[in-house]
N, C-alpha and C positions, 0 to 999 in steps of 0.2 A: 416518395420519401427518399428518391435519391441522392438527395441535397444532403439528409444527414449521415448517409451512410460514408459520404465523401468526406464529413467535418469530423468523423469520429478516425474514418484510415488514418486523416490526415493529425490525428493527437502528439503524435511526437513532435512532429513540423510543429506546431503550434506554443508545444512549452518549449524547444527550441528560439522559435522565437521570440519569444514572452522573456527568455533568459536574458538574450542578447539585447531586447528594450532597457531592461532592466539595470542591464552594466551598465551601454553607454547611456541612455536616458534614464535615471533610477527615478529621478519626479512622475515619472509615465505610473509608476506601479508605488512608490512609496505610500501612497494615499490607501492605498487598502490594509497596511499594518493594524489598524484596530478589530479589523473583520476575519480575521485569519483562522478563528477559532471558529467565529458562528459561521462562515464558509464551510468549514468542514461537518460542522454538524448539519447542513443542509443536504451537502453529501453524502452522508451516512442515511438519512432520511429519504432517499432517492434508494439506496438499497434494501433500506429496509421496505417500500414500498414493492421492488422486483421479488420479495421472498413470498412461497406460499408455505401452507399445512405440510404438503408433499416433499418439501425441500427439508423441514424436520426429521420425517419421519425415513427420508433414506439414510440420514445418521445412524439412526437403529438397523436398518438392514444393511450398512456398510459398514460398520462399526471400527474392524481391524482397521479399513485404509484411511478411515476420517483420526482415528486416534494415532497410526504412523504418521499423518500428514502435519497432527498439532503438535509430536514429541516432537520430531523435525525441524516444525517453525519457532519453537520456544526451546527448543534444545539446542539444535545445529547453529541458528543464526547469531544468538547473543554470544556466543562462544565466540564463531570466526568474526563479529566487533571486535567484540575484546583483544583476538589473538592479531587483528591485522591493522590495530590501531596502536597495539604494542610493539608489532614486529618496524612498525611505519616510524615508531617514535614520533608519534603526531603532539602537539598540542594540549594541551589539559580540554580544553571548549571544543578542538575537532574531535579529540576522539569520544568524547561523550558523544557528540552528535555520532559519530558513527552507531557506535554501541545505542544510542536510544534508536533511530532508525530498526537494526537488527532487533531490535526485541519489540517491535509493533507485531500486530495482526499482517496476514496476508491481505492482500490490495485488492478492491473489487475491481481490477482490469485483468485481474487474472482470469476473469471469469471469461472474456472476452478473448484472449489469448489461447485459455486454453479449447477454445471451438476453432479456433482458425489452423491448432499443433494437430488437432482430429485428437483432440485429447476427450477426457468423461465430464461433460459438461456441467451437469447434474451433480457430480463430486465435486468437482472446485465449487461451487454455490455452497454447496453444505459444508465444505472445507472453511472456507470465505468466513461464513454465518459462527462457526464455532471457534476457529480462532477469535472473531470479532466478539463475540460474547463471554471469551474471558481473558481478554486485554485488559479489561478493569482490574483484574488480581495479578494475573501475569506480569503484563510491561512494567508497573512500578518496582514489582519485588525481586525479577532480571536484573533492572537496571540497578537497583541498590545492592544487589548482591554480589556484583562485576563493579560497582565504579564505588559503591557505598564507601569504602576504605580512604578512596582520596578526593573525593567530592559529596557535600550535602546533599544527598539525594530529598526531595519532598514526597516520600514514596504516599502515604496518606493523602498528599493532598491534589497529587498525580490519579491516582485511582477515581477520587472523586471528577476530576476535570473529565477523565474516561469515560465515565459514566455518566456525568451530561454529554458531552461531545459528539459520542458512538452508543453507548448500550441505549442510552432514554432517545433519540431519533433511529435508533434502527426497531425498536417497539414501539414508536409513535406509526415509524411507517408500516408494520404489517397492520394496525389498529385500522391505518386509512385505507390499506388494500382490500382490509376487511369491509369497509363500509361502501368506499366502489365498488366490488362485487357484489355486494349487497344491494346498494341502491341507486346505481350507476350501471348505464348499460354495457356491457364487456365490449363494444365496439368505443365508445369515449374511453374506457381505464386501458386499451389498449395506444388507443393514438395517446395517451397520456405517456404513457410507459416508454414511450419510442423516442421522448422529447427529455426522458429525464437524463440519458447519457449526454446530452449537449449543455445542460447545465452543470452536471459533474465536470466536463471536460472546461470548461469558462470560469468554475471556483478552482481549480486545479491550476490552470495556467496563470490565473490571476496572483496565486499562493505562490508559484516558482517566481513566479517577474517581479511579485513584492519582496522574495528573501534575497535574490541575489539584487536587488537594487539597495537593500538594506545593508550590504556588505560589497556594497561596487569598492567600495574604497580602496580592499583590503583581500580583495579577491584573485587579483596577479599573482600576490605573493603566496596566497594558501591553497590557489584552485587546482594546481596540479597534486597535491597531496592528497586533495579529499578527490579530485576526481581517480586517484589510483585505488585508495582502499572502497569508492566506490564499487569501482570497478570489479575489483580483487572478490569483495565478500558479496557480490549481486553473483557472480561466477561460482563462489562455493555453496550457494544455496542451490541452483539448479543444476550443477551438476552433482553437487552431494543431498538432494532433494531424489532426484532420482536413481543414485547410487544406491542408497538407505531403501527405497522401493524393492527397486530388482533384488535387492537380496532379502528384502521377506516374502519374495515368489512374487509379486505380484506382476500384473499383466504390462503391456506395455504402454496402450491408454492408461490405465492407473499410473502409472509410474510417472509417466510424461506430467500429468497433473496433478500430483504433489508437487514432482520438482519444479512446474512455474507456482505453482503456490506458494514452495519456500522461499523462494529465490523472488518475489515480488512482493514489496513491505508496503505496508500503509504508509507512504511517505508523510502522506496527506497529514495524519494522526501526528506523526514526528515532528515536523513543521508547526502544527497546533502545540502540543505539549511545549520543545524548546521555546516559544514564543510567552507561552503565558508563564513558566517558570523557570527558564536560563536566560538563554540570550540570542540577539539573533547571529551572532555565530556557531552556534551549538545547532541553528535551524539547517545553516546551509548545507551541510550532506545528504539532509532528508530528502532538498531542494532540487538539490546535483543528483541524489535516487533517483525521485521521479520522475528526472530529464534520462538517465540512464536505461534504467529497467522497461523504461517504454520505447525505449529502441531493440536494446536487447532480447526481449520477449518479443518483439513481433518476427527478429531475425529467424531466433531459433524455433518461430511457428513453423516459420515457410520455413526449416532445413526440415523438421518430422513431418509435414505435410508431403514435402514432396518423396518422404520414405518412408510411407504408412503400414510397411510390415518390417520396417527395422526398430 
């Protein structure tokens, strides 16, 4: 299985280039615009299959760092949209997209990210699972309560999209992890298991290469704005992810894994949602996220890895 471990190092390389097909070739990726939603819910379905019993129930026995890690992701992030799409003077459509990105769920590559920082593996999955589970109420009522004033938000009908999208396949997949252990031998539900990050990683890139193909047009002129409050608010979640840590005492594995937790958004979700109720200029920052935070987060693996008592 060394083939895959090669195709997953290599994820950023890949929406990378999926980006740059995407500019100059946008017919390569325009073709999967009507899939872009059920993409993601296949993805969430793929996490929802890695969750067990045991992943629940360390919520209850971590209680403090899973509830700092959710105030953080629904507190810290939609704030610094708002403040860095204001301060940017961006657009009416980019800075929604900014601001909707900030107020997704945490990213299931965080989980991935955060074993490579030597971060608490086990916490990000529960962290993951619990912000993911109340995006359905969270994201729609963030996003209306930051942008509601100067844009239609469809927070109602946002929440519903969430909840097919994310909540109804992330409880399809513990049902079917249930019935593989069940009635499938743990050597099959494992080689299973090993195969499902290669299809997250192929609806992922497939998502990036179809949004900025959808905006090749117009993307010279806007892509260095969004790629700055990308930037700018991916930078305040991890290092104000793990600011927010250290000072309610916690450890420094703890701490590390909130902050890639805050600081790495469900793009995926972002991109879905702008798609089926804005537009696909409001998708592109989610787009330009995904391409971002999956370089950024593997950077600042390797810097805590290689300073595992700092």
């Amino acid at each position: 299985m060394n083939y895959l471990r090669t195709i997953e190092r290599g994820f950023a390389l890949w929406v990378a280039v999926a980006g740059l097909v995407g500019y100059f070739i946008p017919t390569a990726f325009r073709w999967f615009a009507p899939y872009i939603v059920p993409g993601l819910g296949v993805i969430m379905l793929g996490m929802g299959v890695t969750l067990v019993p045991s992943d629940f129930s360390r919520v209850l026995r971590r209680w403090r760092a899973v509830a700092a890690g959710a105030a953080a992701q629904y507190g810290l992030m939609p704030f610094a949209g708002w403040a860095v799409s204001s301060a940017l003077g961006l657009p009416p459509e980019l800075a929604l997209g900014v601001l909707l990105v900030c107020c997704c769920p945490g990213g299931t590559a965080s989980n991935v990210i955060a074993y490579l920082a030597g971060a608490d593996v086990a916490l990000s999955i529960s962290l993951t699972a619990v912000s993911t589970l109340l995006s359905p109420l969270l994201t729609p009522v963030l996003l209306l309560l930051y942008a509601g004033a100067s844009i239609e938000v469809p927070a109602y009908a946002q929440a519903i999209t969430i909840a097919k999208i994310v909540a109804a396949p992330v409880i399809a997949g513990l049902a079917l992890r249930y019935l593989l252990d069940r009635y499938v031998s743990p050597q099959r539900t494992e080689g299973l298991l090993r195969l499902l990050p290669l299809l997250s990683i192929a609806f992922i890139v497939l998502i990036v290469g179809c949004i900025v193909a959808l905006n090749a047009d117009r993307l010279g002129a806007i892509g260095l704005a969004v790629g700055a409050a990308v930037v700018t608010t991916n930078a305040i979640g991890l290092l104000g992810g793990y600011a927010i840590a250290r000072a309610l005492a916690f450890d420094r594995a703890t701490s590390r894994t909130v902050a890639i937790e805050v600081g790495m958004q469900n793009s995926g979700l972002g991109v879905a949602l702008a798609s089926a109720h804005f537009t696909a200029a409001v998708a592109l920052p989610s787009a330009f996220y995904s391409l971002w935070h999956n370089l950024s987060g593997p950077a600042l693996a390797a810097h805590w890895q290689s300073r595992p008592g700092r």
